[in-house]
C-alpha positions in Angstrom: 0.0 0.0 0.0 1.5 3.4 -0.7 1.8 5.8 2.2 0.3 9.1 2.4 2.9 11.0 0.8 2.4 8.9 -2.6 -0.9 9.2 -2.2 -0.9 13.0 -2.0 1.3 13.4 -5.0 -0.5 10.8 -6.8 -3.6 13.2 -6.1 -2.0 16.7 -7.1 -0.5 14.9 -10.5 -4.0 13.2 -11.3 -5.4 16.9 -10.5 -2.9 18.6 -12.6 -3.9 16.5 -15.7 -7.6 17.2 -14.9 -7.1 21.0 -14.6 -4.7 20.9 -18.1 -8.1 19.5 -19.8 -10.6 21.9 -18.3 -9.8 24.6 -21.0 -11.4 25.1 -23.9 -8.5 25.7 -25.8 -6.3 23.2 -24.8 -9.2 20.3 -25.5 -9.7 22.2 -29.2 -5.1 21.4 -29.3 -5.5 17.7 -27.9 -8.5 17.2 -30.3 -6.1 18.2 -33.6 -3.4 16.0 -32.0 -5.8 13.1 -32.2 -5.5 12.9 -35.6 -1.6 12.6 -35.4 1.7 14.7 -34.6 0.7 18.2 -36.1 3.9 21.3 -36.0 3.4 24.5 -34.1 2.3 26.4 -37.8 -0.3 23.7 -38.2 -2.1 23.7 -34.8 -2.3 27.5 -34.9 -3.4 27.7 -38.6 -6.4 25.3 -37.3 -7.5 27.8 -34.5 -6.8 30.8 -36.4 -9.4 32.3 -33.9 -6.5 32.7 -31.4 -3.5 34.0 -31.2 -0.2 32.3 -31.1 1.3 33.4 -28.0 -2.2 32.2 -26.5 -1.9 28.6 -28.0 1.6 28.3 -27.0 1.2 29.2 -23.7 -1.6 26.2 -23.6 0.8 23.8 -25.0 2.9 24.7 -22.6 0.4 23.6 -20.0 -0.3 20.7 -21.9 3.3 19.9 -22.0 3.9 20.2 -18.1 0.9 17.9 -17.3 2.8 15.7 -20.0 -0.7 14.8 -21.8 1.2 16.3 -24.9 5.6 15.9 -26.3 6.8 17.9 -28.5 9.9 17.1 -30.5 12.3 19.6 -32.4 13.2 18.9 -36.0 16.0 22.0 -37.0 13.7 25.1 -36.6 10.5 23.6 -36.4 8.1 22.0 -33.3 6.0 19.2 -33.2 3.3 18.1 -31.0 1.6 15.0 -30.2 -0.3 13.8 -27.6 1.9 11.1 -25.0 -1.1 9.5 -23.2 -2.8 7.1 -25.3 -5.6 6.5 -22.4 -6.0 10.7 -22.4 -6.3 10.0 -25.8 -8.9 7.5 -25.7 -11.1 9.8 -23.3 -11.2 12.5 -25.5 -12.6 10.4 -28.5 -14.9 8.4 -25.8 -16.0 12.3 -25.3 -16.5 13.2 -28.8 -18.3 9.9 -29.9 -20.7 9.6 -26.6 -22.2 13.2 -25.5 -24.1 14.6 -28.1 
């Protein structure tokens, strides 16, 4: 059995992936990512409705909750999502509410 102190951070990670998701913005980026590893350019040409410095600071929350990577190839970024189960969720989401 894990002691408290586990079970605490266990909590505040599981929370911190929770909060990441509760953003309408960062659910639009993990819904492009669905469809594969898209670069920086391409994820903010698909929500032209905001601006960059906006997106990238979501994909930096993303990032720090680790539900997305990146990877650098010469001067360009690329995202995809890391969490195959977060994954999963989201499309659960999209096929089952409406």
């Amino acid at each position: 059995m894990k002691n408290n102190l586990q079970e605490i951070l266990l909590c505040e990670k599981k929370a911190e992936i929770f909060k990441a998701l509760s953003n309408n913005v960062r659910l639009e980026i993990v819904d492009l990512l669905l469809d594969g590893e898209k670069s920086v350019n391409e994820i903010v040409e698909a929500l032209k409705k905001y601006e960059q410095p906006h997106i990238s600071k979501n994909l930096a929350k993303l990032k720090a909750a680790r539900i997305i990577k990146c990877r650098k190839n010469k001067l360009n970024v690329y995202y995809s999502i890391s969490m195959k189960p977060i994954a999963d969720f989201v499309l659960y989401l999209n096929n089952n509410l409406l």
